[in-house]
C-alpha positions as CSV (number, residue, x, y, z in Angstrom):
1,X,36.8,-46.8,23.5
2,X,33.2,-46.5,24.0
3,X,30.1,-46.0,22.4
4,X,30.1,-42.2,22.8
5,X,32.8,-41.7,21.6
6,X,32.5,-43.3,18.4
7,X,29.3,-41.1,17.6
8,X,31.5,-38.4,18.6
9,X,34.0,-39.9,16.2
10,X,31.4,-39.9,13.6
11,X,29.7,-36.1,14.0
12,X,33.3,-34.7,14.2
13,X,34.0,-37.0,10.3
14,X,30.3,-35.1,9.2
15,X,31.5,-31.7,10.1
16,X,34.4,-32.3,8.6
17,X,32.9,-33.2,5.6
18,X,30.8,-30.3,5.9
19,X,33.5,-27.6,5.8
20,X,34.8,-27.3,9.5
21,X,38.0,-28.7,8.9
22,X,39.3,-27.6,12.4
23,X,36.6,-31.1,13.6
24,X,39.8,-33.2,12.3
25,X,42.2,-31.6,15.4
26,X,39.5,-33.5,17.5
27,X,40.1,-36.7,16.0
28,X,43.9,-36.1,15.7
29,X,43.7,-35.3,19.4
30,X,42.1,-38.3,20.5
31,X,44.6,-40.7,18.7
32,X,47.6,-39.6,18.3
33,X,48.9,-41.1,21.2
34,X,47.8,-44.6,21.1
35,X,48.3,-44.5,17.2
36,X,52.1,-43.1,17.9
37,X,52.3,-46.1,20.1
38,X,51.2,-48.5,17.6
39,X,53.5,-47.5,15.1
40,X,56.3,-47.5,17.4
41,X,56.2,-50.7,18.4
42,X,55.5,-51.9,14.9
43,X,58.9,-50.0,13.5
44,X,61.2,-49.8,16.5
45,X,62.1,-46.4,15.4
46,X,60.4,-42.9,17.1
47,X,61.1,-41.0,14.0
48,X,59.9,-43.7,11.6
49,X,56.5,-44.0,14.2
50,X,56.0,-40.3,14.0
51,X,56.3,-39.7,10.5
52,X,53.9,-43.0,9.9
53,X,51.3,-41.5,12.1
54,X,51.4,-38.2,10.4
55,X,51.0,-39.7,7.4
56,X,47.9,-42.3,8.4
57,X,46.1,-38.7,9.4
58,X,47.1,-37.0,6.3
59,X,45.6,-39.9,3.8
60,X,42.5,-40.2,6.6
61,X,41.9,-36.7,6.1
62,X,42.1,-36.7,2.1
63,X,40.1,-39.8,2.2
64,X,37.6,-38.9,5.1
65,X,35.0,-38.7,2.4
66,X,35.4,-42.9,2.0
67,X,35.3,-43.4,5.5
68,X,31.8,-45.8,6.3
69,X,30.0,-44.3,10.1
70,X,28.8,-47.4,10.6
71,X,32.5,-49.0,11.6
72,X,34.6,-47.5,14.0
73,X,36.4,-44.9,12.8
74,X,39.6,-46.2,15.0
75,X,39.1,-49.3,13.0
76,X,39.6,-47.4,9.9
77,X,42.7,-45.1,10.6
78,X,44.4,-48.3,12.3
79,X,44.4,-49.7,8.6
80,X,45.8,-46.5,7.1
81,X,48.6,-46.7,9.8
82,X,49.0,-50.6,9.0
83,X,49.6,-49.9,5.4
84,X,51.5,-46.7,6.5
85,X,54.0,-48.7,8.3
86,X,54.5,-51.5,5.9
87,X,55.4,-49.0,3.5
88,X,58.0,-48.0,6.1
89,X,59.2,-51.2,6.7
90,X,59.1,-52.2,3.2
91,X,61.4,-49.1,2.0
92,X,64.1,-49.8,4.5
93,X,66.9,-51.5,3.4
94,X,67.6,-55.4,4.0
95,X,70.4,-55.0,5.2
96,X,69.1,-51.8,7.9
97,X,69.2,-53.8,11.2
98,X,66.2,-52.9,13.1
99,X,67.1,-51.9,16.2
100,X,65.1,-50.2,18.8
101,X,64.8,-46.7,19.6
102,X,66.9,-46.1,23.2
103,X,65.9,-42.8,23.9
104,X,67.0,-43.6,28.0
105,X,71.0,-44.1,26.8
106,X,71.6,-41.2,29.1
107,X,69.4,-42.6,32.2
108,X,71.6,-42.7,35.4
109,X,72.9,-46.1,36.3
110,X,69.5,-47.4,38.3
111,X,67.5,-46.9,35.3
112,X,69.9,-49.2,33.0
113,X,68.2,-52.3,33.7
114,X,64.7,-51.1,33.3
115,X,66.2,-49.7,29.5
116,X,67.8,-52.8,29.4
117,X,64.4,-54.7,29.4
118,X,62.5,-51.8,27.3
119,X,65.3,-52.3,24.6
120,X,64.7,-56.2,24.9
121,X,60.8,-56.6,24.5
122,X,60.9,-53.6,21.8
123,X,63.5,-56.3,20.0
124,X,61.4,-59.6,20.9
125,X,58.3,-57.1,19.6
126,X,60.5,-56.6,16.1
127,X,61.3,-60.3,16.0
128,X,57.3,-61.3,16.0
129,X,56.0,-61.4,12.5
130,X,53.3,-58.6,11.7
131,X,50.2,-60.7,12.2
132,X,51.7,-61.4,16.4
133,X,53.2,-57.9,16.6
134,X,50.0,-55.9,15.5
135,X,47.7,-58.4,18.2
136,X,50.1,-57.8,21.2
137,X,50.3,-54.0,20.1
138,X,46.7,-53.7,20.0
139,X,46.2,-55.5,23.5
140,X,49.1,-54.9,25.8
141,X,50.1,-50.8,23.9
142,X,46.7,-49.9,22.6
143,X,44.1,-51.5,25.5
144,X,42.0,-52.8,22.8
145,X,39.8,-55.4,23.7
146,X,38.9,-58.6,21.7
147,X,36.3,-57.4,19.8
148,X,37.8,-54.0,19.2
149,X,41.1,-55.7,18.2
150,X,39.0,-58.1,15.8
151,X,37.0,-55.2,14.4
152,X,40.2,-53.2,13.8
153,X,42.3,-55.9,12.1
154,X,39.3,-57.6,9.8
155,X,39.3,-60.9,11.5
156,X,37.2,-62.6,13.8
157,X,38.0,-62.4,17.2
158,X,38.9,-66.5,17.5
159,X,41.5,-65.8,15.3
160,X,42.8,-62.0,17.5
161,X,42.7,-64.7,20.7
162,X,44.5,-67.2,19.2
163,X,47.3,-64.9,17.4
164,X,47.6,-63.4,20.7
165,X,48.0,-66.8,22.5
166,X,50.5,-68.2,20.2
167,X,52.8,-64.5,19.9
168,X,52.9,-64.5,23.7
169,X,54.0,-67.6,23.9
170,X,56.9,-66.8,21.1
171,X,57.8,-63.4,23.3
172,X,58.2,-65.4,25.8
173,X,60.6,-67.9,24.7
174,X,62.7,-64.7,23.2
175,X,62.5,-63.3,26.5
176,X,63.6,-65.9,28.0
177,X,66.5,-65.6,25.9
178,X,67.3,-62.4,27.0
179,X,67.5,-63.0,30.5
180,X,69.7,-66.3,30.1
């Protein structure tokens, strides 16, 4: 995410707000995917994910007015989608195992393993608690950088890098478990 393309971000929010409501398809367009992303790997669930992103872009465009050009409008939907899927994960019920989304059950017989491991760091991602799942999201799913990942999250970015640090090394003790 550059530059450009967050005063793109911000002309396409003012003619929006100006009447050409067809500028939000731009802004849907552009982050979609990595917001789909996000809240699949925060829910474990494709249907869950998809219905949490059309949501975060339905309350984004009702609140576009609210929305401040001089922060990254990324920023600003990625805490719409947050609260989106804490609602999700809030509604289902404790006793609803979260399990992940295998989507690749039918893959032929040399894809197992590579489901196999999908299906194991989608479960060591569920395992993490939010603040560790929304940093490794946001790096390793999202390709946000430090800064970006601070700035989207409302911390400062000593505390993204050492979230990060410390979730790794969790994942990779549950990993670990799944290859013993």
């Amino acid at each position: 995410m550059n530059f450009s393309q967050d005063n793109d971000d911000a002309a396409a929010v003012e003619r929006c707000l100006s009447g050409d409501t067809a500028a939000f398809e731009t802004l849907i367009t552009r982050y979609q995917r990595v917001l789909g992303t996000v809240a699949y790997r925060m829910l474990g669930n494709r249907d869950d994910a998809r219905d949490a992103t059309q949501a975060a872009f339905v309350k984004a465009y009702e609140r576009l007015d609210t929305y401040d050009p001089s922060f990254r409008f990324f920023s600003w939907i990625y805490r719409i989608l947050t609260n989106e899927c804490l609602n999700a994960l809030r509604a289902r019920r404790p006793e609803d195992p979260v399990t992940p989304d295998l989507s690749l059950a039918s893959a032929p017989v040399d894809g197992l393993e590579a489901a196999e491991r999908r299906a194991a760091v989608q479960a060591a991602l569920q395992a993490l608690s939010r603040e560790y799942r929304e940093v490794v999201v946001l790096r390793h799913f999202a390709d946000l950088s430090y800064d970006e990942m601070a700035a989207a999250l409302g911390i400062p970015a000593k505390t993204v890098k050492s979230r990060l640090y410390s979730a790794r090394q969790q994942l990779g003790r549950l990993l670990l478990a799944w290859r013993t």
